[in-house]
C-alpha positions in Angstrom: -30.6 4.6 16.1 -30.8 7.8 17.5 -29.1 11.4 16.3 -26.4 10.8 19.2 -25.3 7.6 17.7 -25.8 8.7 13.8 -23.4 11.4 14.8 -21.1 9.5 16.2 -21.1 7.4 13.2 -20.6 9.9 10.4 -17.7 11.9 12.2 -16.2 8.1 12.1 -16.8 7.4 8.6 -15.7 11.1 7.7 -12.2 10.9 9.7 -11.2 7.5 7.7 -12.5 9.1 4.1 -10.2 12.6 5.0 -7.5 10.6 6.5 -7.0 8.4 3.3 -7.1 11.4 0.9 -4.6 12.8 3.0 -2.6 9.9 2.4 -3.4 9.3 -1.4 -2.0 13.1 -1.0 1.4 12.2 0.5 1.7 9.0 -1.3 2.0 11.3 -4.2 4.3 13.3 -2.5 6.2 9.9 -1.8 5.9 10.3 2.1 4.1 7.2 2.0 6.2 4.4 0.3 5.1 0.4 -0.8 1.5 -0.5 -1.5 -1.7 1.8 -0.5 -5.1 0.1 -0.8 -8.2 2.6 0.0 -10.9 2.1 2.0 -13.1 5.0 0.1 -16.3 4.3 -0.4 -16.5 1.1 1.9 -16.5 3.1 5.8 -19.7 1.9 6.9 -19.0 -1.7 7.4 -15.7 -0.8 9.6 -17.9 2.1 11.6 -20.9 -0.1 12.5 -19.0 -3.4 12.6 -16.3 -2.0 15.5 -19.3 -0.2 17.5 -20.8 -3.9 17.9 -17.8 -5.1 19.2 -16.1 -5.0 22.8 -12.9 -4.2 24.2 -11.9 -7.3 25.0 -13.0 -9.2 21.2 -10.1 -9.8 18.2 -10.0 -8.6 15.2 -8.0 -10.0 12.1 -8.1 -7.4 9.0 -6.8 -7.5 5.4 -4.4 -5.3 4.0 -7.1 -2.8 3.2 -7.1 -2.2 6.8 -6.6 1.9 7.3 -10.4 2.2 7.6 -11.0 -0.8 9.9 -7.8 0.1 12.5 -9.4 3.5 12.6 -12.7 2.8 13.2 -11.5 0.1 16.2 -9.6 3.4 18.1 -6.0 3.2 17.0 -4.4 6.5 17.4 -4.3 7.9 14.0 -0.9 9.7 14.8 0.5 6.0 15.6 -1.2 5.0 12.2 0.1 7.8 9.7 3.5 7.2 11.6 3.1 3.5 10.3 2.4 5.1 7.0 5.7 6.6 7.0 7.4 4.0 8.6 8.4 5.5 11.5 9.0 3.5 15.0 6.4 5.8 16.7 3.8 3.9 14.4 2.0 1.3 15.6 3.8 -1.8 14.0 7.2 -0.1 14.9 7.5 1.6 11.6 8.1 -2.2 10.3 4.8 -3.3 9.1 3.9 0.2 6.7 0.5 0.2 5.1 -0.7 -3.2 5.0 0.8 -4.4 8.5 -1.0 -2.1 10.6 -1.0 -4.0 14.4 -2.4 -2.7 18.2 -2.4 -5.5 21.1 -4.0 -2.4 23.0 -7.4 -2.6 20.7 -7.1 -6.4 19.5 -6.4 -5.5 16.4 -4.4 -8.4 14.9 -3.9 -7.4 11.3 -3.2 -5.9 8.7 -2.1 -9.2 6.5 -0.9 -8.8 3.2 -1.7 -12.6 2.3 -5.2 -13.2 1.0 -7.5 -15.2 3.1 -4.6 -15.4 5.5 -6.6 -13.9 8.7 -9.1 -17.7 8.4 -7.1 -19.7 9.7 -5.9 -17.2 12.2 -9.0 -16.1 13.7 -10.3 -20.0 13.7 -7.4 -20.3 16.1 -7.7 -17.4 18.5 -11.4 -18.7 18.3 -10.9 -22.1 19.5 -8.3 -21.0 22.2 -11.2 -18.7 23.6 -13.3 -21.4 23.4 -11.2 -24.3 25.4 -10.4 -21.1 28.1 -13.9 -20.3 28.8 -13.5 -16.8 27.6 -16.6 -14.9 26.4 -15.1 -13.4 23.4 -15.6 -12.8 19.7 -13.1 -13.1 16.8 -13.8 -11.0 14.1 -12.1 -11.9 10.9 -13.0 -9.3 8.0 -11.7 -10.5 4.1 -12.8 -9.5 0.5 -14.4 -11.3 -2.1 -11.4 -12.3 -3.5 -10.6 -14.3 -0.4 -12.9 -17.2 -1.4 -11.0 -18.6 -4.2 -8.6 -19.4 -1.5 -8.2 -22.9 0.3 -8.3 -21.4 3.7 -11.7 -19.8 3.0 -13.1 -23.5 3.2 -10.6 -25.0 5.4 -11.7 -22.4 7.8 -15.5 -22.3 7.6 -15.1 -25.9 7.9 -13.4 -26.4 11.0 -15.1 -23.1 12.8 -18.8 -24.9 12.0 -17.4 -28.4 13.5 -15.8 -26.7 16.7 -19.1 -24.4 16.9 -16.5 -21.4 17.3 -16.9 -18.1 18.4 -16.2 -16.2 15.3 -17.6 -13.7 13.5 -16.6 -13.9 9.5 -17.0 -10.4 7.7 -16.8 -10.6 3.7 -16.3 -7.4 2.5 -17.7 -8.0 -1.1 -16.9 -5.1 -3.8 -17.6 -7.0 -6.3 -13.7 -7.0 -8.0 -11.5 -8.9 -6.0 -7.7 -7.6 -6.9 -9.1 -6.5 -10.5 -11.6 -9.4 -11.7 -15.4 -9.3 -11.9 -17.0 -12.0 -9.3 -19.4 -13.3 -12.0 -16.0 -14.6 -13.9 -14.2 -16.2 -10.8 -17.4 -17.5 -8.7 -19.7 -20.3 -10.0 -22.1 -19.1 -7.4 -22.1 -15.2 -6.8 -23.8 -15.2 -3.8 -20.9 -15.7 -1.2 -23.2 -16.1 1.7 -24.5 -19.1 0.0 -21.0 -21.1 0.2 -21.2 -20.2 4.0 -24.3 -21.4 4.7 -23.2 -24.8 2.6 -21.1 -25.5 5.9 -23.8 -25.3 7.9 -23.1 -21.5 9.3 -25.5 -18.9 9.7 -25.5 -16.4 6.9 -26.5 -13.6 5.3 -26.2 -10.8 3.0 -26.4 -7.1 4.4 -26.4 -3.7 2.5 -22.0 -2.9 3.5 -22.8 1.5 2.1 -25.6 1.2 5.2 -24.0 2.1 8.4 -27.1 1.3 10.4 -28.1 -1.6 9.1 -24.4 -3.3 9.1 -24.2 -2.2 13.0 -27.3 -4.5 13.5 -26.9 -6.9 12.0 -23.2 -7.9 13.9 -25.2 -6.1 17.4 -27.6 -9.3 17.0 -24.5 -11.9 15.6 -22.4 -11.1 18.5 -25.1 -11.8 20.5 -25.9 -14.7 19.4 -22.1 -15.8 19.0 -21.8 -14.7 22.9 -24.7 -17.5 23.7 -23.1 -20.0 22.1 -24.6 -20.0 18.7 -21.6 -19.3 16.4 -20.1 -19.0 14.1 -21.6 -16.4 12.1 -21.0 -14.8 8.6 -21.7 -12.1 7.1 -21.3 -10.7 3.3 -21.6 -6.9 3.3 -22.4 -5.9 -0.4 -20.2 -2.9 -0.6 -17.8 -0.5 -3.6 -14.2 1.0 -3.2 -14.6 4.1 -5.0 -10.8 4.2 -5.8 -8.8 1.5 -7.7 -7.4 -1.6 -6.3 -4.0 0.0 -5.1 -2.4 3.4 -5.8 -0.6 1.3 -8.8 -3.7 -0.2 -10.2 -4.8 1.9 -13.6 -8.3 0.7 -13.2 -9.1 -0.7 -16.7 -11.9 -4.0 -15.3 -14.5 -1.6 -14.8 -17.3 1.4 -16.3 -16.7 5.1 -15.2 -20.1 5.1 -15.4 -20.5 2.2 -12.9 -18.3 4.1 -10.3 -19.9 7.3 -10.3 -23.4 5.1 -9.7 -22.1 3.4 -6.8 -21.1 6.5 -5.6 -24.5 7.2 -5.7 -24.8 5.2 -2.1 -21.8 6.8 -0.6 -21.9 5.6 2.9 -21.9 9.2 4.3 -24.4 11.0 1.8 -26.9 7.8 3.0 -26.3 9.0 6.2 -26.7 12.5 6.4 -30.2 12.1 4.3 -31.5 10.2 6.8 -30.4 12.4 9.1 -30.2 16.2 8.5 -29.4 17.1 11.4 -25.8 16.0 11.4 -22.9 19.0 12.0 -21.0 18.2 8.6 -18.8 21.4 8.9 -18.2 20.6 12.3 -16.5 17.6 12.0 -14.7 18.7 8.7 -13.0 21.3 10.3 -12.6 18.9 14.5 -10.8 15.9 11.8 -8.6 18.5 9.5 -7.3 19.6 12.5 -6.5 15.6 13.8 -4.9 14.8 10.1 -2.7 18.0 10.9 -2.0 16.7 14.1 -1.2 13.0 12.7 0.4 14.2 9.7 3.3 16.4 12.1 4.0 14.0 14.7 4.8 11.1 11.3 7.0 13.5 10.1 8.8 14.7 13.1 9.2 10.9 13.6 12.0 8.5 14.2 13.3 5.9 11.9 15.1 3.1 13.2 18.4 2.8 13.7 20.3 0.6 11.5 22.1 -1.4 14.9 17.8 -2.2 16.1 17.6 -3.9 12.3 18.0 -7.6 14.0 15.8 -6.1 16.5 13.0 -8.9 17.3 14.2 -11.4 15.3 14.3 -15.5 16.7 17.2 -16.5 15.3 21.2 -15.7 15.8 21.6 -18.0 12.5 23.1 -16.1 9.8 22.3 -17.4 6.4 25.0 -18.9 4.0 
């Protein structure tokens, strides 16, 4: 990696830490309504997963998503709007925080169900697959996602099919709120990959560099035929669970080690060089931006609120 590129990748990393305090700021303010689940702490697997990644591949998300839709080029005016639930946002104002959506960029989710992007991206994987198209699937979940059926289901059927999918466990150790060690037999979730036969591995998720290499060389291989892939990036949310969680599962003193490897100190003592004040004062001016055009938004009228749906049935 060279200082180009390690730029590139801490003004990335720095736009989705500002733009989430800016919205822990207006949640608080209660411009932001529903559910709000941070990415803080965890930016380097979204920066160096979405460089890896072309135009044309999919990606399927969890609700912790802000970081990830960021990182893959969704406006963030079209994403705060979304926040605010406005129809200039980018799931029409109806989707809010943990429905973020953009056909533009593939980005297929936002889903608020756990582990309910598997079976999803084994789908758009296989109908790559039987139309000849060279493409990846990318579908990114949390630890807590493999206490779910769909986690095995999935890796199952993607290793029988040979699919072209890339799986991306985001591991922070505490699922919703619950230590891994007291949910998990086996800790080591790259392990139950590898048990269906997939390639897998564990990778550093607070090391931007190494988490863009190590899906540079997956896609690859994925591109040749070799998938599918999976990948458990060993990562920490700084901030709770949700804005409603009151945090009681884990040490202070924990936190403030992990923070320790914050994603963006790691990267600006490797390299010095890097034009912090710079890009504080280029993304203020983009929260600004994103923050006005949500608030100077529309919200739907209430004739469009039967807007999109498939049915004229009314319900008795």
């Amino acid at each position: 990696m060279d200082l180009t590129l390690a730029n590139e990748f801490y003004r990335k990393m720095l736009l989705i830490r500002r733009f989430e305090e800016k919205c822990v700021e207006l949640y608080s303010k209660e411009k932001i309504r529903g559910f709000l689940h941070l990415y803080i702490g965890e930016e380097a697997i979204a920066v160096g997963l979405m460089h890896a990644l072309s135009p044309e591949d999919a990606v399927f998300a969890t609700y912790r998503e802000h970081g990830q839709a960021l990182a893959r080029g969704i406006d963030p005016k079209k994403i705060m709007a979304e926040m605010y639930g406005k129809v200039e946002g980018c799931s029409r104002g109806r989707g809010g925080s943990m429905h973020l959506f953009d056909a533009e960029t593939r980005f297929y989710g936002g889903s608020a169900i756990v582990a309910g992007g598997l079976p999803l991206a084994v789908g758009m994987a296989l109908s790559d697959k039987m139309m000849n198209r060279n493409r990846v699937t990318v579908c990114i979940f949390g630890d807590g996602a493999v206490a779910e059926g769909e986690f095995h289901e999935s890796l199952n059927l993607a290793a029988l099919w040979h699919l072209p999918v890339l799986f991306v466990c985001e591991n922070n150790l505490y699922a919703m709120g619950t230590a891994l060690k007291f949910t998990e037999s086996e800790t080591n979730i790259s392990l139950k990959a590898a048990s269906y036969r997939i390639h897998s591995q564990q990778v550093d998720g607070m090391d931007v560099e190494a988490v863009s290499k190590s899906v540079q060389q997956a896609v690859s291989e994925i591109r040749l035929g070799n998938g599918p892939m999976f990948f458990e990036y060993l990562t920490y949310r700084f901030r709770a669970h949700s804005m409603f969680d009151a945090e009681l599962y884990r040490d202070k003193a924990e936190v403030e080690e992990w923070k320790k490897k914050d994603p963006l100190i790691l990267l600006h003592q490797r390299w010095k060089d890097i034009n912090i004040n710079k890009y504080e004062t280029e993304i203020a001016d983009i929260i600004d931006e994103a923050v006005t055009f949500a608030e100077n938004g529309t919200l739907e009228s209430i004739e469009d609120l039967e807007k999109f749906l498939y049915s004229d049935e009314v319900a008795q």
